[in-house]
PLY file of the C-alpha trace (Angstrom):
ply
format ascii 1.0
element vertex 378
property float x
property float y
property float z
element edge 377
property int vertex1
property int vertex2
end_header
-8.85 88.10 29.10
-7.36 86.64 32.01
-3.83 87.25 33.82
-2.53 84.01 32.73
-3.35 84.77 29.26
-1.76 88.17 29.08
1.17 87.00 31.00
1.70 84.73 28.25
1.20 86.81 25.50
3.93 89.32 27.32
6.20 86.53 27.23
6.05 85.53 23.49
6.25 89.38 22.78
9.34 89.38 24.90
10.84 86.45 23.21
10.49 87.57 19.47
12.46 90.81 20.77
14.88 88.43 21.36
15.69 86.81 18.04
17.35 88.32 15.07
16.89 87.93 11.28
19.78 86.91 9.05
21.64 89.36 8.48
24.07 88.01 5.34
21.37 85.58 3.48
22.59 85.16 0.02
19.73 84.27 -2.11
20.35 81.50 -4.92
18.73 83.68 -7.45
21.27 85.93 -6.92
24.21 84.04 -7.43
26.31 82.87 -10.09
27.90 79.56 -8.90
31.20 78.99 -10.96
31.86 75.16 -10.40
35.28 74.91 -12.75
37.95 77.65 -13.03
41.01 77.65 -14.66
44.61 79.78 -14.47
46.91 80.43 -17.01
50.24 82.75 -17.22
49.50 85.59 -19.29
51.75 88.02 -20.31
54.86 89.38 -17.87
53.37 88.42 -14.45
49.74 88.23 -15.39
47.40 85.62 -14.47
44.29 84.64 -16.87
41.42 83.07 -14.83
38.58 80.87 -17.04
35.07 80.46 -15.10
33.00 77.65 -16.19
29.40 79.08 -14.44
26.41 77.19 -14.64
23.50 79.35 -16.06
20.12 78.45 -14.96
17.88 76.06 -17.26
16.12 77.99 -19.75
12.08 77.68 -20.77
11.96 76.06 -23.92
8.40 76.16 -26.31
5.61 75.06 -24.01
7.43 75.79 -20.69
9.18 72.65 -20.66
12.66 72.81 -18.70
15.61 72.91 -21.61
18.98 71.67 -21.29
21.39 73.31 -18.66
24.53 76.04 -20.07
27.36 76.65 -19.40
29.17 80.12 -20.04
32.80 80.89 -19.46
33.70 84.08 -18.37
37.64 85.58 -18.29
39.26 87.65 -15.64
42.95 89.11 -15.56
45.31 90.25 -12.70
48.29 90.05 -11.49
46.58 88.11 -8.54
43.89 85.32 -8.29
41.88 88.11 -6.32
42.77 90.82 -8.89
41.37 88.47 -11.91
38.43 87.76 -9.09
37.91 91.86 -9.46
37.90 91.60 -13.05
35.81 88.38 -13.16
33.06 90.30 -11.16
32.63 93.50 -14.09
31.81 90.45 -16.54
29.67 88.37 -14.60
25.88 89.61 -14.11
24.86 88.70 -10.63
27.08 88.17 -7.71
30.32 85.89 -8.41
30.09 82.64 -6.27
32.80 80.10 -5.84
31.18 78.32 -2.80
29.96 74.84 -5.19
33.63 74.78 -6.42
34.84 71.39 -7.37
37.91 71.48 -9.68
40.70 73.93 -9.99
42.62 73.47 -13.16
46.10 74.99 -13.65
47.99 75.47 -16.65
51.35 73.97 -16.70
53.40 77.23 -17.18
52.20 78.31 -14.27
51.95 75.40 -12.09
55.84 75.68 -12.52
55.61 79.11 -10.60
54.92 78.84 -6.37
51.58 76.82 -6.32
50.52 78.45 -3.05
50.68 82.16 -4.05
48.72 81.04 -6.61
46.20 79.17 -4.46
46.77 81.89 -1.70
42.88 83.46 -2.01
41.40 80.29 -1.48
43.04 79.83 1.99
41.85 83.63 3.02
38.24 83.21 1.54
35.83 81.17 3.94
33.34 80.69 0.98
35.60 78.46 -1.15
35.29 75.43 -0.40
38.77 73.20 0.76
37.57 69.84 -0.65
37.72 71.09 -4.34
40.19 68.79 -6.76
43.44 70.23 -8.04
44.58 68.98 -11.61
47.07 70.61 -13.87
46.68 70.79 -17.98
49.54 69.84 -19.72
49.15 73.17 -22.12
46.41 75.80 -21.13
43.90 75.00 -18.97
41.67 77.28 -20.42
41.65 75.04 -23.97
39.47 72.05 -21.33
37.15 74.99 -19.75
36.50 76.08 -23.63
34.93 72.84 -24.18
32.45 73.26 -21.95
31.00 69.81 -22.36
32.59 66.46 -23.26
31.15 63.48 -24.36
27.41 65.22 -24.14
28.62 65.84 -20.39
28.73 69.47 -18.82
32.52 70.09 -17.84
32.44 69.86 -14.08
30.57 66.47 -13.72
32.98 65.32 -16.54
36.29 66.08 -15.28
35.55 65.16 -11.45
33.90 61.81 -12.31
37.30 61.28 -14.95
39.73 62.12 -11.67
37.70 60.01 -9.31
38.18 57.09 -11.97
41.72 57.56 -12.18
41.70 57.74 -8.76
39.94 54.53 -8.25
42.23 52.82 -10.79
45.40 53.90 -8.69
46.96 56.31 -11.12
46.76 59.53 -9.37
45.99 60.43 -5.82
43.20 62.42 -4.95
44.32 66.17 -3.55
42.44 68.78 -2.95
42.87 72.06 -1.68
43.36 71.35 1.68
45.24 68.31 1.42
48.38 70.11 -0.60
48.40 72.95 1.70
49.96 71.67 5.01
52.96 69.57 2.33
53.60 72.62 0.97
54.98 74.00 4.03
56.83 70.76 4.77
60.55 70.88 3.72
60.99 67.04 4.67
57.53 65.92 2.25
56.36 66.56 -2.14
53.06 65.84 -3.55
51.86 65.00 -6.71
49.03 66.61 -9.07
46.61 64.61 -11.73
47.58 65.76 -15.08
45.04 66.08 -17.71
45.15 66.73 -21.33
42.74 67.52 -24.27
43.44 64.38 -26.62
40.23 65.15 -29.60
37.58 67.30 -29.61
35.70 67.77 -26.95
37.63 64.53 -25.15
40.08 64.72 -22.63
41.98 61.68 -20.76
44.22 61.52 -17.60
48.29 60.99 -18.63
49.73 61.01 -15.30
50.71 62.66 -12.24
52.91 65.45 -12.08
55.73 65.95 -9.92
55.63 68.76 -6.96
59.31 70.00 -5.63
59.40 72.59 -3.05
55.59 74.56 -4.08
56.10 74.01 -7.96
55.38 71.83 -10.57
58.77 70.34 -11.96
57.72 69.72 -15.50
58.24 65.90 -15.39
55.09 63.94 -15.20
54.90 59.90 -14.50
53.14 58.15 -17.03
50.08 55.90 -16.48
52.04 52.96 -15.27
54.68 54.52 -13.20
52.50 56.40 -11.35
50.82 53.13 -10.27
53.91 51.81 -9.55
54.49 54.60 -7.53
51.48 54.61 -5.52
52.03 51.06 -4.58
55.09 52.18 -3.50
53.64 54.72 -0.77
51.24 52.56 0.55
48.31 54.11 -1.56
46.50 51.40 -3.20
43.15 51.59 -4.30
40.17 49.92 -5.25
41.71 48.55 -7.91
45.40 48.18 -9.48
46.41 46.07 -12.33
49.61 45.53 -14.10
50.41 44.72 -17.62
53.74 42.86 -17.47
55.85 41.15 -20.29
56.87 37.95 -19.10
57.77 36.02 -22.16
59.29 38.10 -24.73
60.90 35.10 -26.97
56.91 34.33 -27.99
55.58 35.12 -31.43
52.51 35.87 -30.91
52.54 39.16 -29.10
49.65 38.83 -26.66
51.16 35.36 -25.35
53.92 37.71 -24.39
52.13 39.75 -21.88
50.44 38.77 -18.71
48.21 40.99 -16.55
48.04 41.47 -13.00
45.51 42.44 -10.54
46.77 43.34 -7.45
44.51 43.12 -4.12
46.99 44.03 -1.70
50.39 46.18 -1.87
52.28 46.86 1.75
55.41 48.85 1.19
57.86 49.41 4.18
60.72 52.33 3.85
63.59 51.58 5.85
66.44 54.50 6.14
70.03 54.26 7.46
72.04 56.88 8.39
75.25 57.32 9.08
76.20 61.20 8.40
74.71 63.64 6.43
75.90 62.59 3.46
76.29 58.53 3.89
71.99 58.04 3.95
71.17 54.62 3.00
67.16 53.99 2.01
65.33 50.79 1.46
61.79 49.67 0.10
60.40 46.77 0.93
56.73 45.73 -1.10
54.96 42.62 -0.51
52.25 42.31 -3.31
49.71 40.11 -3.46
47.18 39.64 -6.50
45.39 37.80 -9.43
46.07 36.93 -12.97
43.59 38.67 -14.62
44.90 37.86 -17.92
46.98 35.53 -19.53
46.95 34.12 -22.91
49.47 31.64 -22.85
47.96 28.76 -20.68
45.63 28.28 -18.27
48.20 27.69 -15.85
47.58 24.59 -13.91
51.18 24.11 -12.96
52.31 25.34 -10.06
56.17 25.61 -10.93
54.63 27.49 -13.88
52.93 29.90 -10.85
56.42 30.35 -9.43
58.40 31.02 -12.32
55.63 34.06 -13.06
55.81 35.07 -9.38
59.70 35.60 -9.96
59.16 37.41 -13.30
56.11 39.57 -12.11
58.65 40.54 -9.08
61.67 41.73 -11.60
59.35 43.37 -13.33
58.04 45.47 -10.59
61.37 46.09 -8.95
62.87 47.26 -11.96
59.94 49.59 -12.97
60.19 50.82 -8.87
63.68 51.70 -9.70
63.11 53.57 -13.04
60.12 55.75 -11.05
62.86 56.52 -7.93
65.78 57.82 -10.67
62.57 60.03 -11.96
61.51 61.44 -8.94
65.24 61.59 -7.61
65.95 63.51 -10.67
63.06 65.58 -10.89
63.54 66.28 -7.02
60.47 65.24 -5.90
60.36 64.17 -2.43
56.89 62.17 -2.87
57.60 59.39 -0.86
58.31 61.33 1.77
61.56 59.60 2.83
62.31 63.19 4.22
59.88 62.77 7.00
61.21 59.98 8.35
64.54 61.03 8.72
63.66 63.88 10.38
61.19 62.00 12.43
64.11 59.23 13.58
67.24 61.18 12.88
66.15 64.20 13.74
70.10 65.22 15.44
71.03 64.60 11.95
68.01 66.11 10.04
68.95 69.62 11.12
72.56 69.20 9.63
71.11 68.26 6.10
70.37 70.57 3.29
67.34 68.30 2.09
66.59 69.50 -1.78
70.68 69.03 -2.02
70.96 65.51 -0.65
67.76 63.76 -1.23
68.72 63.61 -5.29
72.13 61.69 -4.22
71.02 59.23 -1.87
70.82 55.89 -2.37
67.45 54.35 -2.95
66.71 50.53 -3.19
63.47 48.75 -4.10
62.87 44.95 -3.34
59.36 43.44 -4.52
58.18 40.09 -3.79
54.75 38.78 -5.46
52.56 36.44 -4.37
50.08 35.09 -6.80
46.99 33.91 -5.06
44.49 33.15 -8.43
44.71 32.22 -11.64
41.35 32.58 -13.38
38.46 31.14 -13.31
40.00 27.87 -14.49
42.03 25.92 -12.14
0 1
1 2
2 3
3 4
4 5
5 6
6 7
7 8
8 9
9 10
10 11
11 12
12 13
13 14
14 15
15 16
16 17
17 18
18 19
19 20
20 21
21 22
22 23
23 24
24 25
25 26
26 27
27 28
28 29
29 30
30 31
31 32
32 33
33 34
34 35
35 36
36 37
37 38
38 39
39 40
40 41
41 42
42 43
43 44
44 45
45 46
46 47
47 48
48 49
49 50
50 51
51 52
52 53
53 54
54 55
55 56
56 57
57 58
58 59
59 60
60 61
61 62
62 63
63 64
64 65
65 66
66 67
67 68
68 69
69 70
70 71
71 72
72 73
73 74
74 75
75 76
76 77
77 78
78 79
79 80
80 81
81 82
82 83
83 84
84 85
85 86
86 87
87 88
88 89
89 90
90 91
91 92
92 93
93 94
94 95
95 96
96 97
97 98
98 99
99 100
100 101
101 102
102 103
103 104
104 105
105 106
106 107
107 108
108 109
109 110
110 111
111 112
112 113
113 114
114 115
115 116
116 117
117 118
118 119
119 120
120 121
121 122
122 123
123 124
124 125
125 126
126 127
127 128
128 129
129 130
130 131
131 132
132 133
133 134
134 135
135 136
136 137
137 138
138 139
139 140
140 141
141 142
142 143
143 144
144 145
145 146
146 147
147 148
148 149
149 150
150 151
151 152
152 153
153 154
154 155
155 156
156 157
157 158
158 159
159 160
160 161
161 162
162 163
163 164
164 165
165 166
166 167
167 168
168 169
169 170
170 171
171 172
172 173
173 174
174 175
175 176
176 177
177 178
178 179
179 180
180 181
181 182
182 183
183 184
184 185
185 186
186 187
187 188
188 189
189 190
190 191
191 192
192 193
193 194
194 195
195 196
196 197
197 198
198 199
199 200
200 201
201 202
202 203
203 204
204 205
205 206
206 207
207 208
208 209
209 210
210 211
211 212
212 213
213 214
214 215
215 216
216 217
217 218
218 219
219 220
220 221
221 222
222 223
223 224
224 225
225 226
226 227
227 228
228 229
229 230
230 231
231 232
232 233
233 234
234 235
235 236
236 237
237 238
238 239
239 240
240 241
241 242
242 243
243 244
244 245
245 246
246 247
247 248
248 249
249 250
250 251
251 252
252 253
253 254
254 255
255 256
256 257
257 258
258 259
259 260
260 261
261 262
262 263
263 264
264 265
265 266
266 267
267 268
268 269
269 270
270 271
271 272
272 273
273 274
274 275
275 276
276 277
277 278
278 279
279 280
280 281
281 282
282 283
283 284
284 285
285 286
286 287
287 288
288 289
289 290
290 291
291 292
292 293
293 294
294 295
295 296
296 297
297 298
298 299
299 300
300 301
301 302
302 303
303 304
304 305
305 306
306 307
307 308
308 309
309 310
310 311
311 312
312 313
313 314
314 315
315 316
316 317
317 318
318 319
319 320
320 321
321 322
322 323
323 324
324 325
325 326
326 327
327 328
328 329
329 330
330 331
331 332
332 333
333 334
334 335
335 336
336 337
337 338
338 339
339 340
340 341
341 342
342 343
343 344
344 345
345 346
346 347
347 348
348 349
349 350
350 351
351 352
352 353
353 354
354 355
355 356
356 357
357 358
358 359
359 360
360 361
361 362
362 363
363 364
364 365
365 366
366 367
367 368
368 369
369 370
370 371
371 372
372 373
373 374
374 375
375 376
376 377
């Protein structure tokens, strides 16, 4: 062998000396990947945590693949990572949260300090920050029970319902590390998605529930005022539509109603202050859509155009005001008018008490409409 040759083999001997193995592989047979959990209040200060974990498919007759399972496992603590102790005596094979993509949380205690609750997840590099929040009006563990819904395994079911909703403009999407940087924000709220079992195995989006100060306030916006108030905070999506009455002396009760489809929403918050206690706030929306549906006509009359503009327009600001007396009352800061006081009036910002004022201000909505189709007939 020549010297070339054994210098070479010196060096690859030399290099492998070099490199290391891996040291903290976690081997997929190993693991038990929960992709759902959900917490509940339990008795005194106890917290009940639901696992939905995906078991692997099983070998049916003929060693064809069968259908995927689901099992749900319970843990209970005082803590999420005393019920994550518990969960791991009932779970055979090492507990994994690292495919997490929905957190569900009862409403009793959503209405306790969301981030000691959500604490764990922060500290814990394997769960993942992009995971959905969504709180169950009721127990949470009632929708992890089902397991499947509609034929569909839980998970895929309840994050393809939120991203709907989401798509529809009726709830924002949050996730775990969305919520977390509001939460330490005195000036800003958020919302959650509120869910609810409505048959079996069936569950439906009502809402989005109202965030003051960490916890859940109880009061949740309904379908249409939470649209409303996305538009509101500049947080249209793909697609928002309105169902307005616009001519309530008809008999027939569908010519009453016309339905709009809104392609753009811009929203501008304007806020005056004088003192500490003389704040002034104004909300200007420009909104600009279709008419997806109208039985009256077919609306070839453009005075007929304008008088619907006018009515669409007192509709909306009138359903803006009844969501601002909600969230006012509920104390829910989710328009985040706080910000921008402290952001331009920041003298005055560090005079205010802001969970004591922000309920008394005053807070006025203006909406013009601009109607830019009317069908496919013109």
């Amino acid at each position: 062998m020549s010297r070339r040759n054994l210098r070479n083999i010196a060096c690859v001997l030399m290099t492998l000396l070099l490199l290391t193995g891996c040291w903290d592989q976690r081997l997929l047979k190993d693991l038990k990947l929960v992709f759902t959990v959900a917490f509940d209040a339990g008795e005194g200060d106890e917290i009940i945590s639901h696992v939905a974990i995906r078991e692997t498919e099983k070998l049916s007759v003929g060693g064809k693949p069968g259908q995927a399972t689901v099992a749900v496992v319970e843990g209970k603590g005082i803590t999420l990572r005393d019920t994550r102790l518990s969960l791991n005596k009932r779970t055979p094979g090492e507990f994994s949260p690292s495919k997490m993509r929905v957190y569900l949380m009862g409403e009793e205690l959503a209405q306790e300090d969301i981030y000691s609750i959500l604490d764990i997840l922060y500290r814990d590099p394997k769960a993942p920050l992009g995971a959905k929040l969504a709180i169950v009006e009721g127990k949470a563990e009632d929708i992890i029970h089902m397991k499947t819904i509609k034929e569909t395994l839980l998970t895929e079911a309840i994050s393809d319902l939120l991203i709907t909703a989401e798509d529809n403009t009726i709830i924002v999407n949050e996730t775990v590390q969305t919520v977390c940087p509001i939460m330490f924000d005195p000036s800003a709220d958020f919302s959650l998605p509120v869910i609810k079992e409505v048959e079996t195995h069936d569950i439906e989006v009502i809402g989005m529930g109202l965030i003051s100060d960490r916890t859940y306030t109880g009061v949740t916006l309904d379908t249409e005022h939470s649209t409303n108030l996305l538009l509101l905070a500049n947080k249209k999506e793909k697609i928002a539509q309105v169902n307005m009455m616009v001519h309530p002396e008809e008999e027939n009760p569908q010519n009453r109603y016309m339905t709009l489809s809104i392609s753009k929403a811009k929203s501008k918050i304007k806020t005056t202050v004088n003192s500490p206690t003389d704040i002034q706030v104004t909300i200007e929306m420009k909104v600009k859509g279709a008419i997806a549906e109208y039985p009256k006509n077919h609306l070839v009359d453009k005075s007929k155009v304008k008088e619907l503009e006018e009515k669409a327009a007192q509709y909306l600001t009138s359903q803006s005001e009844e969501v601002i007396k909600i969230i006012q009352d509920a104390n829910s800061d989710v328009l985040r008018i706080g910000q921008q006081i402290k952001v331009h009036h920041n003298t005055t910002w560090k005079d205010i008490k802001w969970r004591e004022v922000y309920p008394t201000i005053e807070i006025v909505p203006n909406v013009t409409v601009e109607i830019t189709g009317t069908g496919i007939i013109n």
